[in-house]
Every structure is written in C-alpha cells, then in structure tokens.
VMD Tcl script that builds the backbone (N, CA, C; Angstrom):
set m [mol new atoms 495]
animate dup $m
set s [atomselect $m all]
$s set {name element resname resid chain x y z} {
  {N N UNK 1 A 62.111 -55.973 -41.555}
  {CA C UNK 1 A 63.157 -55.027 -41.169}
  {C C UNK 1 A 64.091 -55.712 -40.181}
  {N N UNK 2 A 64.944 -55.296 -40.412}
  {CA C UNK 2 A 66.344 -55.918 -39.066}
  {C C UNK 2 A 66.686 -54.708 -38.549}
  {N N UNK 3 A 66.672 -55.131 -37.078}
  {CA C UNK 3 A 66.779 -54.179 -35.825}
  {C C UNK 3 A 68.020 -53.486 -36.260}
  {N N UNK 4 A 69.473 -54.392 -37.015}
  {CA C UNK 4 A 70.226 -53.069 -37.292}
  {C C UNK 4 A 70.448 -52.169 -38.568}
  {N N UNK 5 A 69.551 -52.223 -39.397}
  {CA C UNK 5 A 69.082 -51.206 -40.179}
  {C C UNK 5 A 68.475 -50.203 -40.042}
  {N N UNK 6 A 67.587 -50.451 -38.471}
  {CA C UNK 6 A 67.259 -48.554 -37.900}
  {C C UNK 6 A 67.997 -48.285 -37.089}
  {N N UNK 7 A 67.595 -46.891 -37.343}
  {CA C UNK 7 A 68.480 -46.563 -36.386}
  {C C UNK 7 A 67.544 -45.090 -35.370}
  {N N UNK 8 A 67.316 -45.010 -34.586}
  {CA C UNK 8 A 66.329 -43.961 -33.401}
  {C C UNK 8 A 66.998 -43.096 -33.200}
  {N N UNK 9 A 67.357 -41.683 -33.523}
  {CA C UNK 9 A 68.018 -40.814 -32.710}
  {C C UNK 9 A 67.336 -39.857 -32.397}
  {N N UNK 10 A 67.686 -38.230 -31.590}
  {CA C UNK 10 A 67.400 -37.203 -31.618}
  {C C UNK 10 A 67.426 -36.701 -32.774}
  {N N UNK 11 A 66.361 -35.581 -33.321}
  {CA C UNK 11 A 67.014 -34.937 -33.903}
  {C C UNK 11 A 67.709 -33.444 -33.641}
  {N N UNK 12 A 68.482 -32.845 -34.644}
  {CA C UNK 12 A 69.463 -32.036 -35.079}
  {C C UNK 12 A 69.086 -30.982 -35.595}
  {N N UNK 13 A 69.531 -29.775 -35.515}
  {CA C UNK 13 A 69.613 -28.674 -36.583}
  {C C UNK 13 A 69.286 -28.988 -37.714}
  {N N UNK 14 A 70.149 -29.736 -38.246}
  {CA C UNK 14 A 70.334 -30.017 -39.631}
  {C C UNK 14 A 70.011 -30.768 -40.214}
  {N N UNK 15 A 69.266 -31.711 -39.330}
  {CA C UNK 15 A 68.067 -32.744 -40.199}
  {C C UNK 15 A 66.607 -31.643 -40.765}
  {N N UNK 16 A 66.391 -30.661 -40.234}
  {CA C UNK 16 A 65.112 -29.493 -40.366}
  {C C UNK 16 A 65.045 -29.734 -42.124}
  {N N UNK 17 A 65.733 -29.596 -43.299}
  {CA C UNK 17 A 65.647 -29.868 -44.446}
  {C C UNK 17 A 64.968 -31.655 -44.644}
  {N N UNK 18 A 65.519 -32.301 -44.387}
  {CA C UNK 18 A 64.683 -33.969 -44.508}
  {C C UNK 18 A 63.279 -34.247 -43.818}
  {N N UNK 19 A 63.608 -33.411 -42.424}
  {CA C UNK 19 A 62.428 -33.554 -41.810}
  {C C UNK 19 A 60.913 -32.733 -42.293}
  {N N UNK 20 A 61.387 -31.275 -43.101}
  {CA C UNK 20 A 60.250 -30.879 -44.192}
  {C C UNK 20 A 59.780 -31.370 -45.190}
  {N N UNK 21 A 60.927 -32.209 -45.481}
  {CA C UNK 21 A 60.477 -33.161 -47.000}
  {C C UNK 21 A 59.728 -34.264 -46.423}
  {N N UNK 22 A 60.007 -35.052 -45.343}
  {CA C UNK 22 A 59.129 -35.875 -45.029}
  {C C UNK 22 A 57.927 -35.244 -44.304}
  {N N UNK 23 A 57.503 -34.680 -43.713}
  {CA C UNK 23 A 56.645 -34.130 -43.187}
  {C C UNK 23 A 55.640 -33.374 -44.299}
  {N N UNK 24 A 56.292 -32.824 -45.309}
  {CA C UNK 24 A 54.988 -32.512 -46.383}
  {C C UNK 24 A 54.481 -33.858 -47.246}
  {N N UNK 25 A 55.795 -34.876 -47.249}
  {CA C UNK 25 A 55.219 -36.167 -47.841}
  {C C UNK 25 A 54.161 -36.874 -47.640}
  {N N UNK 26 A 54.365 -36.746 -46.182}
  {CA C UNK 26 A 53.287 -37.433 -45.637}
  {C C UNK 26 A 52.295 -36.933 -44.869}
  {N N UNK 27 A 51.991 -35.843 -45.338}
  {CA C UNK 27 A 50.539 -35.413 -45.172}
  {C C UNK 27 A 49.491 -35.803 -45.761}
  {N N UNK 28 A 48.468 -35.880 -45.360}
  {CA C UNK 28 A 46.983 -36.745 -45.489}
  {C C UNK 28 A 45.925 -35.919 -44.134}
  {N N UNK 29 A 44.923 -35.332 -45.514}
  {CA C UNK 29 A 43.740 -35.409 -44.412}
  {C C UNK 29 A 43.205 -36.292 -43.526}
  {N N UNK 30 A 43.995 -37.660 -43.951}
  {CA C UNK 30 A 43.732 -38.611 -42.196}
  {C C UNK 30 A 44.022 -38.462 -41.502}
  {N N UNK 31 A 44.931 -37.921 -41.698}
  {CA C UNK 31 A 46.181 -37.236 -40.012}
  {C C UNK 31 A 46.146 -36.136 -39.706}
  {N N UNK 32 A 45.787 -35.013 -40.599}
  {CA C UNK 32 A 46.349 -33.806 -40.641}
  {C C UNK 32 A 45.271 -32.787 -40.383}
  {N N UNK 33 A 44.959 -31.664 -39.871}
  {CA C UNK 33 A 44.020 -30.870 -39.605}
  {C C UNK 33 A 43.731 -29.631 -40.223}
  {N N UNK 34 A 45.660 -29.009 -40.668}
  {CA C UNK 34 A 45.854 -28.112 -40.857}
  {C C UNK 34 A 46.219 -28.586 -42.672}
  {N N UNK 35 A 46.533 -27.736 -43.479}
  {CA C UNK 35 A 46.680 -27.707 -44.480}
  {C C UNK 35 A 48.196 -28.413 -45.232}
  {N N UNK 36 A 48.251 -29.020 -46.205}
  {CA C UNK 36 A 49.281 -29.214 -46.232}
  {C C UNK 36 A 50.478 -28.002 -46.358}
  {N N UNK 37 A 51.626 -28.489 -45.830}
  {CA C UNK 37 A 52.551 -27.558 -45.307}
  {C C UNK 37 A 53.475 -27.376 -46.796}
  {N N UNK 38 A 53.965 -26.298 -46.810}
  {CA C UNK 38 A 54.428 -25.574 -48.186}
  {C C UNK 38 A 56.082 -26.131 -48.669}
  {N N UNK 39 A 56.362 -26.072 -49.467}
  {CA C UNK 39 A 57.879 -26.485 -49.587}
  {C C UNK 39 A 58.428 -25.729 -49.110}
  {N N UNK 40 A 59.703 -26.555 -48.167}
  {CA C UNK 40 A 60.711 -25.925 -47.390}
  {C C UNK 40 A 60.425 -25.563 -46.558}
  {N N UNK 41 A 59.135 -25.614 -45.710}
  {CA C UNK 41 A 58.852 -25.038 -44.644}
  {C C UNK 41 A 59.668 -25.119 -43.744}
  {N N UNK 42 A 59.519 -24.040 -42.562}
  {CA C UNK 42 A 60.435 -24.118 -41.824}
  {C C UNK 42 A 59.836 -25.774 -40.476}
  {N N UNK 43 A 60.270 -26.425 -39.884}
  {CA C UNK 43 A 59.875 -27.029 -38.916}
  {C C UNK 43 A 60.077 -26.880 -37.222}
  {N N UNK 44 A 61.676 -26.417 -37.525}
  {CA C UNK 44 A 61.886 -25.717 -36.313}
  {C C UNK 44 A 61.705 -24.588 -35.928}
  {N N UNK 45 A 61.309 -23.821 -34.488}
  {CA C UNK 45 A 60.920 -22.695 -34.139}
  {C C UNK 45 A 61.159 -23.087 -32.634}
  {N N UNK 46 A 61.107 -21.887 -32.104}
  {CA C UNK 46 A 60.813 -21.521 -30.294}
  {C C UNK 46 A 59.856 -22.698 -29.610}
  {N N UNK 47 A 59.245 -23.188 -30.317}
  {CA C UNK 47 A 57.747 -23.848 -29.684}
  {C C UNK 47 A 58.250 -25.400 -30.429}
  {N N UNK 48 A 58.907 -25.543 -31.939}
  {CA C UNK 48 A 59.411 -26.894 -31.960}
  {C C UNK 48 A 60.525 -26.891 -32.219}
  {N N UNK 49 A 61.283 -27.338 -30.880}
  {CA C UNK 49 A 62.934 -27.758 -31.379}
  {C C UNK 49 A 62.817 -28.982 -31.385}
  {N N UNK 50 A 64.399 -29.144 -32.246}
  {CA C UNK 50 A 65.129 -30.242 -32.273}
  {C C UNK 50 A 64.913 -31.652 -31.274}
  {N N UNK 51 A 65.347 -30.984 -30.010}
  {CA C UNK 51 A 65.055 -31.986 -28.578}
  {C C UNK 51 A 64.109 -32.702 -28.591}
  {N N UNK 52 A 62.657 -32.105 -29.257}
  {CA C UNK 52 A 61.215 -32.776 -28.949}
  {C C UNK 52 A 61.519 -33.747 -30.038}
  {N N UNK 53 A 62.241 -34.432 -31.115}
  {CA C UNK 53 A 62.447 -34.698 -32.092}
  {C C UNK 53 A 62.853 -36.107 -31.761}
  {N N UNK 54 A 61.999 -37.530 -32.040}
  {CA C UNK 54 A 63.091 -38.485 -32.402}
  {C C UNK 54 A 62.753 -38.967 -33.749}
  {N N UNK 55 A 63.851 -39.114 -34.313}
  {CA C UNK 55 A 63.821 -39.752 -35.674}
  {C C UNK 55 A 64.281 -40.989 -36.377}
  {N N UNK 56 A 63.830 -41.423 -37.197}
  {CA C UNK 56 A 64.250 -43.204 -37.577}
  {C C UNK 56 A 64.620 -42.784 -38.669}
  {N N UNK 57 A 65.622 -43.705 -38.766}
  {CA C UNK 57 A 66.407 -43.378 -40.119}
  {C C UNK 57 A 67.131 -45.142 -40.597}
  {N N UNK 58 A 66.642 -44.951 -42.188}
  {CA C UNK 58 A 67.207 -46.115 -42.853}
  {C C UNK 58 A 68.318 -45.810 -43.458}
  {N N UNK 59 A 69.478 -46.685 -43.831}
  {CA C UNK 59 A 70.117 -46.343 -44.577}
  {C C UNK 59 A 70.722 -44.723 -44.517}
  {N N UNK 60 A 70.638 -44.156 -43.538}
  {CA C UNK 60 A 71.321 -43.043 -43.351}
  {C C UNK 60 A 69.847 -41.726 -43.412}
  {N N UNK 61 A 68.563 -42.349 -44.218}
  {CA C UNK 61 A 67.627 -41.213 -44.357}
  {C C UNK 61 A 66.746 -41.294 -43.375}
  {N N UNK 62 A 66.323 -40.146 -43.471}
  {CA C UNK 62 A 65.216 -39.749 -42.291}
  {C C UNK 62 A 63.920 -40.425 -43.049}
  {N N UNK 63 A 63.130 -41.600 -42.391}
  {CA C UNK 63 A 62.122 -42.150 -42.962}
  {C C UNK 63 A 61.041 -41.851 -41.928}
  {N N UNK 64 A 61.439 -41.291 -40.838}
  {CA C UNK 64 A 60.180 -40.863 -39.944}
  {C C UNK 64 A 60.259 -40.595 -38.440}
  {N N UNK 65 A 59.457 -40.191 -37.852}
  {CA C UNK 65 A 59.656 -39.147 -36.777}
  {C C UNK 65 A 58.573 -39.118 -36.226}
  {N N UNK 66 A 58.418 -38.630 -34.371}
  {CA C UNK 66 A 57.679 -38.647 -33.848}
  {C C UNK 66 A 58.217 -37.268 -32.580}
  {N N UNK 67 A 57.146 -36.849 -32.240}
  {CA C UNK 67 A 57.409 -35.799 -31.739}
  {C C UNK 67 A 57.079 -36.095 -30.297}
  {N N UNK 68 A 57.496 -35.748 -29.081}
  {CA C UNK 68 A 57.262 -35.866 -27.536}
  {C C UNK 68 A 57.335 -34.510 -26.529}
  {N N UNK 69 A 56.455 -34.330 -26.326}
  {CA C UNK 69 A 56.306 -32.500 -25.910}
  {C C UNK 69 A 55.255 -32.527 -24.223}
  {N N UNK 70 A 55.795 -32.187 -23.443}
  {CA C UNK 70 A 55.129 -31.311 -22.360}
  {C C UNK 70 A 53.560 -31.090 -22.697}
  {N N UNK 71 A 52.285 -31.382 -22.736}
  {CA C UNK 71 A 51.146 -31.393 -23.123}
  {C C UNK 71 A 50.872 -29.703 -22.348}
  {N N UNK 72 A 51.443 -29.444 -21.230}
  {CA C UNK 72 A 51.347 -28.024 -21.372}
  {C C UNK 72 A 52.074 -27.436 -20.375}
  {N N UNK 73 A 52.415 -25.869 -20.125}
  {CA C UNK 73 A 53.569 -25.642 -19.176}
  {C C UNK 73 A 53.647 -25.955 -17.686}
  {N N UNK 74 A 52.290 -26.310 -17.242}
  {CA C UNK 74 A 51.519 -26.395 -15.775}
  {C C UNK 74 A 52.665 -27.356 -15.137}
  {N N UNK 75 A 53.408 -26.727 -13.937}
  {CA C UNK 75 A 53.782 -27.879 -13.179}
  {C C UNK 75 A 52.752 -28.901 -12.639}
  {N N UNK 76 A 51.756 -28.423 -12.535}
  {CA C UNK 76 A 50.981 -30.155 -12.203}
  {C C UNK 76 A 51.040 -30.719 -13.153}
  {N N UNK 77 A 51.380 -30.704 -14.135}
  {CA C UNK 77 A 51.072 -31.249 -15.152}
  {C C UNK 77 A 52.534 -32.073 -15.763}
  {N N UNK 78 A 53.117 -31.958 -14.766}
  {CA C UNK 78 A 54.717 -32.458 -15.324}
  {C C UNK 78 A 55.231 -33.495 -15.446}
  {N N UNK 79 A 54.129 -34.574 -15.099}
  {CA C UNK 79 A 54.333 -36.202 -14.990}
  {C C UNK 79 A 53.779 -36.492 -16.359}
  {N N UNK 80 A 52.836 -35.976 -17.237}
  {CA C UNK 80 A 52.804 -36.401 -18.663}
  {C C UNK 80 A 53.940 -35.812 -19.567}
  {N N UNK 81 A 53.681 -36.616 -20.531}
  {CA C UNK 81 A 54.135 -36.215 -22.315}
  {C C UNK 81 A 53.311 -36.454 -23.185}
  {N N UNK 82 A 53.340 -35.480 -24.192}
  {CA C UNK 82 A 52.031 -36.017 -24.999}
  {C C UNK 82 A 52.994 -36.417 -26.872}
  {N N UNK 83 A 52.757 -37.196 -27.587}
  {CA C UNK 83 A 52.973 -37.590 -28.704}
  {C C UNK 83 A 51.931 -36.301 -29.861}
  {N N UNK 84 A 52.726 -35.355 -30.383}
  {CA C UNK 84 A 52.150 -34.279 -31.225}
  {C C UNK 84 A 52.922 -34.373 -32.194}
  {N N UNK 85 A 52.961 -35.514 -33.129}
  {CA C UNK 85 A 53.275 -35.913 -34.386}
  {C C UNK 85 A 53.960 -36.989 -34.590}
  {N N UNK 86 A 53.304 -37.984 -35.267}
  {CA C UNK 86 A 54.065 -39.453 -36.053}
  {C C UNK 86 A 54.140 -39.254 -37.565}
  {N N UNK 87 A 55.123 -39.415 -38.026}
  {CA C UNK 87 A 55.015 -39.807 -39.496}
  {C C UNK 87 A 56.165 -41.006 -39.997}
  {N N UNK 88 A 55.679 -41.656 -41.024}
  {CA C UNK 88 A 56.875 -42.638 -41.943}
  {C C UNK 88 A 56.553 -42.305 -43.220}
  {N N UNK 89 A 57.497 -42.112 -44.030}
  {CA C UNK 89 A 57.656 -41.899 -45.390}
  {C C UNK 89 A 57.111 -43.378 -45.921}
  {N N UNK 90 A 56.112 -43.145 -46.977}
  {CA C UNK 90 A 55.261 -44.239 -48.004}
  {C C UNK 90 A 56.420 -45.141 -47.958}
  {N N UNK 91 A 57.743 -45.391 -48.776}
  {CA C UNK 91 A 58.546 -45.506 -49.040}
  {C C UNK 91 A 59.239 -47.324 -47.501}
  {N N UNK 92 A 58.491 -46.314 -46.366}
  {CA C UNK 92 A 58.694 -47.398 -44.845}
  {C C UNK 92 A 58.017 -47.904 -44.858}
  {N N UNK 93 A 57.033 -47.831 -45.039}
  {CA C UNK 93 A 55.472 -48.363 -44.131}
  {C C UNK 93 A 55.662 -49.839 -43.870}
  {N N UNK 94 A 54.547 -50.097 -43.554}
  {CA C UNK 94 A 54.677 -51.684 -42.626}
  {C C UNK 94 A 55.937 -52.443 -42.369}
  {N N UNK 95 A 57.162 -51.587 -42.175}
  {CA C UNK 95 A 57.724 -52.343 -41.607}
  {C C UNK 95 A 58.439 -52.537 -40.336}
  {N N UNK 96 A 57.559 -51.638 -39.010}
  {CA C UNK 96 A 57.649 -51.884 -37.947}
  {C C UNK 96 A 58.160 -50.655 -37.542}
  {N N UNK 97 A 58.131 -49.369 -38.303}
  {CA C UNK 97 A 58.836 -48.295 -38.076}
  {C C UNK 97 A 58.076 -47.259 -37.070}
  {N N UNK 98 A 57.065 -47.057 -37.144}
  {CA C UNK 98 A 55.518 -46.460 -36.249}
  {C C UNK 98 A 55.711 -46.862 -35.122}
  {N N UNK 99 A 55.464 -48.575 -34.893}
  {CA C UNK 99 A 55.877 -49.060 -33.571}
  {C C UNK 99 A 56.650 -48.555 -32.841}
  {N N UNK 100 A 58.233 -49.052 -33.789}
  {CA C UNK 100 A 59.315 -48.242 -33.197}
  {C C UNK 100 A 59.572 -47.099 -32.998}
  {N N UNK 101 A 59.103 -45.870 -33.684}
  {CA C UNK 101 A 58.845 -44.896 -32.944}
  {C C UNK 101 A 58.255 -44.794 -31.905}
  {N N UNK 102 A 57.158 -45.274 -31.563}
  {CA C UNK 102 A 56.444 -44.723 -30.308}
  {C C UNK 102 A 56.540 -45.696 -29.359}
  {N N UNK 103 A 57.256 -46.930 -29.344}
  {CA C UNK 103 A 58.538 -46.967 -28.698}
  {C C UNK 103 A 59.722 -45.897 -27.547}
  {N N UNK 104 A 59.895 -45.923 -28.785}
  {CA C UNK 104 A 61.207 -45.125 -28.422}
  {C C UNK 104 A 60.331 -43.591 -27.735}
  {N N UNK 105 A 59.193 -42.893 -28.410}
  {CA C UNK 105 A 58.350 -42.102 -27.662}
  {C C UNK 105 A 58.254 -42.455 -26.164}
  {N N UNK 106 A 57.705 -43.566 -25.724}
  {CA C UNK 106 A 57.687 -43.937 -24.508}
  {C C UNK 106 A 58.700 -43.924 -23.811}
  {N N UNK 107 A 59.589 -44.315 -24.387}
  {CA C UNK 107 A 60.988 -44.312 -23.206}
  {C C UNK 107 A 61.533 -43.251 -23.246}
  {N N UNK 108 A 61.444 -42.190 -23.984}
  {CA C UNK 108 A 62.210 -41.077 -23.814}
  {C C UNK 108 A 61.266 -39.980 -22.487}
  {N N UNK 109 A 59.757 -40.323 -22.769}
  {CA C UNK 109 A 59.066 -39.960 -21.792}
  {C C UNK 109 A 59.155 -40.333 -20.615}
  {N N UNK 110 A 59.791 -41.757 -20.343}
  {CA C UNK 110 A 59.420 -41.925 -19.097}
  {C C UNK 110 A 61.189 -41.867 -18.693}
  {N N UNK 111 A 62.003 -41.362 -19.207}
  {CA C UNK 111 A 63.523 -40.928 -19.108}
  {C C UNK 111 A 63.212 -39.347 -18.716}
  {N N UNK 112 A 62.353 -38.886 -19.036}
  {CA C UNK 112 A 61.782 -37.496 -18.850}
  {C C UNK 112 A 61.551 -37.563 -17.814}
  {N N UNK 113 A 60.974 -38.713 -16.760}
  {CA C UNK 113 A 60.399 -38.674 -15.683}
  {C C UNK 113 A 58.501 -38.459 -16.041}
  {N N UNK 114 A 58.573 -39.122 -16.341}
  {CA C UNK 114 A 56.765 -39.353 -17.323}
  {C C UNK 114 A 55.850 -40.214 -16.679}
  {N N UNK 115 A 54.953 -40.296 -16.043}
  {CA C UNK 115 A 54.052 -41.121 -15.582}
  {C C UNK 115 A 53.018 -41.418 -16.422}
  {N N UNK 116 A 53.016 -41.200 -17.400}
  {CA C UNK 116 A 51.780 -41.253 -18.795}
  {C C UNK 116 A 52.156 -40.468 -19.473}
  {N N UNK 117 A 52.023 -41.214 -20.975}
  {CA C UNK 117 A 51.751 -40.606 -22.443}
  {C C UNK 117 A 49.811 -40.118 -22.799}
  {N N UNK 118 A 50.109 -39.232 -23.646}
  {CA C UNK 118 A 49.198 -39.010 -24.697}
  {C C UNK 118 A 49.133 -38.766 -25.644}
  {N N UNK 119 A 48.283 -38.611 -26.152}
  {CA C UNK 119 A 47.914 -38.054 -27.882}
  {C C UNK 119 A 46.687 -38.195 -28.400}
  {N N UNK 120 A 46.588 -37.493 -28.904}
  {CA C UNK 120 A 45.316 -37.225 -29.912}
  {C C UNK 120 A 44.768 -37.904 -31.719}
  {N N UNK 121 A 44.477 -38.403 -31.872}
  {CA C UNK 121 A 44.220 -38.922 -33.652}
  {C C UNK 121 A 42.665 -38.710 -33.851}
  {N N UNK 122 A 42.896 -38.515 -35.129}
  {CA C UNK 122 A 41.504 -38.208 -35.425}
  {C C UNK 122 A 40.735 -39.502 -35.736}
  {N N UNK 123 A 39.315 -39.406 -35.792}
  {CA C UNK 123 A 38.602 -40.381 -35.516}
  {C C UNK 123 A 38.811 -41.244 -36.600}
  {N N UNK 124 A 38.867 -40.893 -37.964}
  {CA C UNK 124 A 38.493 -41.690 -38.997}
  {C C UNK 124 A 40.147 -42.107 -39.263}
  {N N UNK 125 A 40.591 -41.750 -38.355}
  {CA C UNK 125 A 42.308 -42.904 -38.784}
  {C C UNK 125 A 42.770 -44.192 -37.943}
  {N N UNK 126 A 41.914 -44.838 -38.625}
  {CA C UNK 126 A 41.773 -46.184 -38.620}
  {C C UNK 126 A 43.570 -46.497 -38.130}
  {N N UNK 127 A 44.469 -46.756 -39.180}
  {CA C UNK 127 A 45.423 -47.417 -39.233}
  {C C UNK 127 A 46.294 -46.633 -38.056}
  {N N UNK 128 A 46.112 -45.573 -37.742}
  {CA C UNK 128 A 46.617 -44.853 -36.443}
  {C C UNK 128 A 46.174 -45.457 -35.263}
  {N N UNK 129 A 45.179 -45.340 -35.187}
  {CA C UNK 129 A 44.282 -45.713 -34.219}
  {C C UNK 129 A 44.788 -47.478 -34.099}
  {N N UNK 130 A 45.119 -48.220 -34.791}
  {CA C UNK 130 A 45.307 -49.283 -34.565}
  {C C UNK 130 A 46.541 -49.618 -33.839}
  {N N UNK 131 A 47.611 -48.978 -34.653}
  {CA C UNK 131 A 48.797 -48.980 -33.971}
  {C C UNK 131 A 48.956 -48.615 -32.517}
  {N N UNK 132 A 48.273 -47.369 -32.098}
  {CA C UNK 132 A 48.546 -46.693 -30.841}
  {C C UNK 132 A 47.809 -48.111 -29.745}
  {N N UNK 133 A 46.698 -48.902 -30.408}
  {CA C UNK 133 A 46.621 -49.412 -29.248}
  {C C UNK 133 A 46.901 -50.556 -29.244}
  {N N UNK 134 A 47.754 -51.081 -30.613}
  {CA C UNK 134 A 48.600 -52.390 -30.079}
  {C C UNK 134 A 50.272 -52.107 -29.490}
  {N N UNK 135 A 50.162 -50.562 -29.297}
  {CA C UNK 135 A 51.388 -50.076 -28.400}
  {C C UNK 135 A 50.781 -50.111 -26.762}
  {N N UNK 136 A 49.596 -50.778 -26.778}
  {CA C UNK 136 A 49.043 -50.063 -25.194}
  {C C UNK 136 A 48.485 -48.872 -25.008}
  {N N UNK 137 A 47.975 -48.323 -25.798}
  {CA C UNK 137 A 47.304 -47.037 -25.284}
  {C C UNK 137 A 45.562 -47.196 -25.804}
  {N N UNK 138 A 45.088 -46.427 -24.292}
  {CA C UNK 138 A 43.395 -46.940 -24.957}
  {C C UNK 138 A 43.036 -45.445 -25.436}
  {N N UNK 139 A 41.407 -45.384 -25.856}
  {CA C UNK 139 A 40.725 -44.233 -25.537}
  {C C UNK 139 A 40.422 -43.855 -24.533}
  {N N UNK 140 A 40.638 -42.361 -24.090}
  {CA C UNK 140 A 40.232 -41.867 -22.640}
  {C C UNK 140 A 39.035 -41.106 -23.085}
  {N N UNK 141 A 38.987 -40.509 -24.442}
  {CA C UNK 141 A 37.891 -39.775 -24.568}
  {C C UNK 141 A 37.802 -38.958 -26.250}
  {N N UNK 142 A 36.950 -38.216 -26.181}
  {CA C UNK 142 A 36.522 -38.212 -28.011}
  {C C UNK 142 A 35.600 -36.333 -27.820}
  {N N UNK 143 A 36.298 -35.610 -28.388}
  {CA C UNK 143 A 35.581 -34.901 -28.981}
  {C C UNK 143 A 34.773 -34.686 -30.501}
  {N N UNK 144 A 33.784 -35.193 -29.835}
  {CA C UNK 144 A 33.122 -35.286 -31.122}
  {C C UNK 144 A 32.764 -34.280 -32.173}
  {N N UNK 145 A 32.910 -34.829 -33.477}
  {CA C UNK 145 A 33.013 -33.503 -34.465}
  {C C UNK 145 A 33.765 -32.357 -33.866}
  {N N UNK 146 A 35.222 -32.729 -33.666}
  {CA C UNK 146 A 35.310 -31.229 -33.423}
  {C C UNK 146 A 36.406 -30.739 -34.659}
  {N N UNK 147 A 36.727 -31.168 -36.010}
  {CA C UNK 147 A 36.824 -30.655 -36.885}
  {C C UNK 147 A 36.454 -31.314 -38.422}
  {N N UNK 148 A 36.334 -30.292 -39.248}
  {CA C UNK 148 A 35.791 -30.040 -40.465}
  {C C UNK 148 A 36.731 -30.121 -41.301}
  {N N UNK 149 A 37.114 -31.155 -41.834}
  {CA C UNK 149 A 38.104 -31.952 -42.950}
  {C C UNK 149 A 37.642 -32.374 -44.469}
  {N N UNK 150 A 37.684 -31.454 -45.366}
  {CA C UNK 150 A 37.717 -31.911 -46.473}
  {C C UNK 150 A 36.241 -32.234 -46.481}
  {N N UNK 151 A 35.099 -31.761 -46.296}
  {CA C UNK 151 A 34.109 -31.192 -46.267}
  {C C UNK 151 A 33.694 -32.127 -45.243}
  {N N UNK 152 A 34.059 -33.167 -44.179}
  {CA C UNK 152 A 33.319 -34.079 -43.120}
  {C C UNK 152 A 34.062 -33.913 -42.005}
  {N N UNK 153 A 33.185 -33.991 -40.900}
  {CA C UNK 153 A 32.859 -33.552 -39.642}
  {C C UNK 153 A 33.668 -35.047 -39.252}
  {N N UNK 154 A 34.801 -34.636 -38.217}
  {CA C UNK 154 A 36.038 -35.145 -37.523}
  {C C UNK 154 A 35.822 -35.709 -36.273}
  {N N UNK 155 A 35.684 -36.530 -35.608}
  {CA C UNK 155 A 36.024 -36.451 -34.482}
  {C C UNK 155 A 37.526 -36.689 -33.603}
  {N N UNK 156 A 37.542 -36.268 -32.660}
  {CA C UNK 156 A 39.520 -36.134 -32.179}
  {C C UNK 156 A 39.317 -36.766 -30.771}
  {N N UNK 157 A 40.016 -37.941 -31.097}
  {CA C UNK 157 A 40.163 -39.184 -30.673}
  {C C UNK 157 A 41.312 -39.024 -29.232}
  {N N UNK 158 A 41.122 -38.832 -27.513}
  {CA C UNK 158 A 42.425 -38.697 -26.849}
  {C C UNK 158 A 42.474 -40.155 -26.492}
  {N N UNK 159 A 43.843 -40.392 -26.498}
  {CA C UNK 159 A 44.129 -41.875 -25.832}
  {C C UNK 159 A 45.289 -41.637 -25.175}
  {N N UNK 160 A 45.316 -43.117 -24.284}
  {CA C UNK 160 A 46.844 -42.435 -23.161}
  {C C UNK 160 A 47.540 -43.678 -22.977}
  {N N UNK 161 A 48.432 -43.914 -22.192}
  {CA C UNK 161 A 48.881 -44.914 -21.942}
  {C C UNK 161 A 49.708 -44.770 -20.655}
  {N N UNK 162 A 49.926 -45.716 -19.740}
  {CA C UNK 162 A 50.920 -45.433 -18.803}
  {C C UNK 162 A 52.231 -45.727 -19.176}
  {N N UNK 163 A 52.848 -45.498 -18.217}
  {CA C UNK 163 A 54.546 -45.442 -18.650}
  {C C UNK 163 A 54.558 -46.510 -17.250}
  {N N UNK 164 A 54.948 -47.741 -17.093}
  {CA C UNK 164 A 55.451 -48.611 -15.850}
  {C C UNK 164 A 56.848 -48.049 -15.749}
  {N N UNK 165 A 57.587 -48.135 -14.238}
  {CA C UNK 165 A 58.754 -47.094 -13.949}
  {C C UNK 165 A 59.723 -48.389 -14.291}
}
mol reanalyze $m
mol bondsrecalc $m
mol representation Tube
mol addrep $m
C-alpha cells in the first residue's frame, strides 16, 4: 500500500450506508458476539455517532473503520478510550490498513486528552490479537469463558496500551 492511497478520516452522516455494508461484510464469529447484523442496518444512533467513527478509505471507498468511545460516562474515568470496533473489508486485508487504523485510534485518543487505550477481543482471535500487540498493547486481563459462540465457550481478552503525551 502507498501512504497516499489511504486516506483516515472522521466519519459522516452519510457514510452510515457503506459503513453497514462493510460492517455486515465483515462479520465473523471471530470477532463478533452478537449475531450477524441484518441488511441496511441502521449503524448510527444516540449511543453511536458519527464522531466515534474513523474510517479508511481506498480509492474513495470505505474499506474499514474503527471505533473510539469513552469506556464509560464516570469522570474518573476520563483519561481512557476504549477501541469498540475494528473492521477491513476482505477485499484490504494485509495491507497495513488495521495498523493504520488503530493508529490513527491512538492519536485521536490521546487528542481527546487520553492517558490509555483499551479494548477487548475475544480469545480465539488470533490475527486480532496479533495486531493489537504489535501496535503496543498487552493483556491486562481475560475473562474466561465468558461467551458462548457458535456452540464454544469464549474467552474476552482486555488489553491496553498507553498513550505517551
């Protein structure tokens, strides 16, 4: 990939149509907890806007996205961000696009005023799990089995990373 063929932005209103098509694309019980999501779903709501949204885009399309959200409303709690969704369309893969998202995750967090990232992956996602920690992020901790996927017992993987100022 060449650095100027992506391109990182926010997203928009009006990406919500690309961003459902990719987001049901790339669902996989490796990643996913909940069921796959229906055509056309909606993506945006009260709880996910636009703002939490950055997106990579080739050639003008939305090839993938990562989400950066407040882990919860607690002012003590206002020095994290937590990462609550990565995806790249089949179509990207290996070519540095994941990275660059969570990338660009990090710096928008610590533009947030962020003293640490997080996120969650489930245990048996290997190729997730790999990426997040050649971005720097370790395991902090593991609930074990705590979901039931496609008839096998999950474990949910937290890892973190700091943000240097």
């Amino acid at each position: 990939m060449h650095d100027e063929d992506l391109i990182i932005r926010p997203a928009r209103p009006e990406d919500e149509k690309e961003l459902s098509e990719l987001n049901r694309a790339a669902w996989s019980w490796l990643s996913d907890v909940a069921p796959q999501p229906p055509e056309g779903d909606v993506v945006f709501d009260e709880r996910h806007t636009p703002d939490q949204f950055l997106l990579a885009l080739l050639g003008g399309r939305v090839v993938g996205y990562v989400r950066v959200v407040p882990p919860t409303p607690l002012a003590s709690n206002r020095h994290v961000r937590q990462i609550q969704g990565l995806a790249v369309d089949a179509s990207a893969r290996g070519r540095g696009l994941g990275r660059a998202l969570v990338e660009a995750a990090c710096t928008a967090a610590r533009e947030q005023g962020a003293r640490r990232i997080t996120l969650r992956v489930l245990g048996h996602n290997a190729p997730a799990r790999r990426l997040y920690e050649a971005c720097g992020f370790v395991v902090e901790g593991s609930l074990t089995e705590e979901f039931l996927i496609d008839g096998r017992y999950v474990d949910d993987i937290w890892m973190a990373r700091p943000l240097a100022a």
